[in-house]
C-alpha positions as CSV (number, residue, x, y, z in Angstrom):
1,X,42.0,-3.1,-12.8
2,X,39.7,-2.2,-15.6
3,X,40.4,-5.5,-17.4
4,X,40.0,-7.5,-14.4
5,X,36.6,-5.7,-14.0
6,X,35.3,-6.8,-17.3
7,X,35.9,-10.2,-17.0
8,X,34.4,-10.8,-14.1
9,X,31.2,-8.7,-15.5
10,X,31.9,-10.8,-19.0
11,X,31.8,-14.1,-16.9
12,X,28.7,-13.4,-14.9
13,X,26.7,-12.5,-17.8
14,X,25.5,-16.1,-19.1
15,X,24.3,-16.6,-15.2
16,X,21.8,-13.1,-16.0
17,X,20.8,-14.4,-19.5
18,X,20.0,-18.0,-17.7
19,X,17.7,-16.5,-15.4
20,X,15.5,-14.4,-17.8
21,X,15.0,-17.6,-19.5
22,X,13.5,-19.7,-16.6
23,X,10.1,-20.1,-16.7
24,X,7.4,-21.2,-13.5
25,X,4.6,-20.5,-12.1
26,X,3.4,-18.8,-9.0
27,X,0.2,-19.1,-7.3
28,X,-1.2,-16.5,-5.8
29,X,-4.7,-15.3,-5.8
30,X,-6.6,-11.4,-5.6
31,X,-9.4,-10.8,-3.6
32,X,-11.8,-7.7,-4.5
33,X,-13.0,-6.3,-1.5
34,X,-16.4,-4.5,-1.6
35,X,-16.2,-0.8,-1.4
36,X,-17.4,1.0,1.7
37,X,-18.3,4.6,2.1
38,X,-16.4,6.8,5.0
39,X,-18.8,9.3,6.0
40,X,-17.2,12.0,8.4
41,X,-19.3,14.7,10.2
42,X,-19.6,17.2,12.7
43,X,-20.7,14.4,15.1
44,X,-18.2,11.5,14.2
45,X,-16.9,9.6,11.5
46,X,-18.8,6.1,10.1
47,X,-18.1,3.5,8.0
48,X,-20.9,1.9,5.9
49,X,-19.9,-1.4,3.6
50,X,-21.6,-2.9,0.7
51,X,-21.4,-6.1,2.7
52,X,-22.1,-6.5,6.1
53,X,-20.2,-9.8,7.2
54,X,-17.1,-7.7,6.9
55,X,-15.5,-7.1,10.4
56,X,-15.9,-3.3,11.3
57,X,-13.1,-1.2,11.1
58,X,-11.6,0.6,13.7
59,X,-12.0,4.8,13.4
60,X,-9.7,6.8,15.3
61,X,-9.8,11.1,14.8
62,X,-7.2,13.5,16.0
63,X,-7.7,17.2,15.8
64,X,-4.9,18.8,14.0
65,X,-2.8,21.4,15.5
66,X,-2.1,25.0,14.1
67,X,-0.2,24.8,11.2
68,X,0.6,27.2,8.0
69,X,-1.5,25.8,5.2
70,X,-4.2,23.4,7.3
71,X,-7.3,25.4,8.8
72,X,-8.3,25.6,12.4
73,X,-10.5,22.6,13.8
74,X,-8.9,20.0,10.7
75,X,-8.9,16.6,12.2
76,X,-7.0,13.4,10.6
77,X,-9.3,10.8,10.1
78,X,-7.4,6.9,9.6
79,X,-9.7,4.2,9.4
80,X,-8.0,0.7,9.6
81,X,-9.5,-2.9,9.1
């Protein structure tokens, strides 16, 4: 069983040495957001960008119940875009 093992590892190992010497290209491109600044206080949470012809995010808050370890009146603050 052993022997039958290694051969098949000793016959598929050209196939991994083939494929680390392929070469291409891919094209893909990064785009660098500008930062914004997440401001939360007593009265709400706001969102102030750098740029303003990005769309506005959408802020939700939940008020975190009492748990060992996380004070009274924490809220979780999630801003998505």
């Amino acid at each position: 069983m052993k022997a039958l093992l290694l051969s098949v590892l000793l016959t598929l190992s050209p196939l991994v040495a083939d494929a680390g010497m392929t070469s291409g290209d891919i094209n893909i491109s990064l785009t660098i957001l500008p930062t914004c600044q997440v401001n939360a206080a007593h009265t709400g949470t706001s969102v102030t960008c750098a740029s303003r012809t990005m769309s506005l995010p959408h802020i939700s808050e939940k008020l975190l119940t009492s748990v060992p370890g996380i004070s009274v009146g924490s809220k979780l603050v999630t801003v998505e875009w």
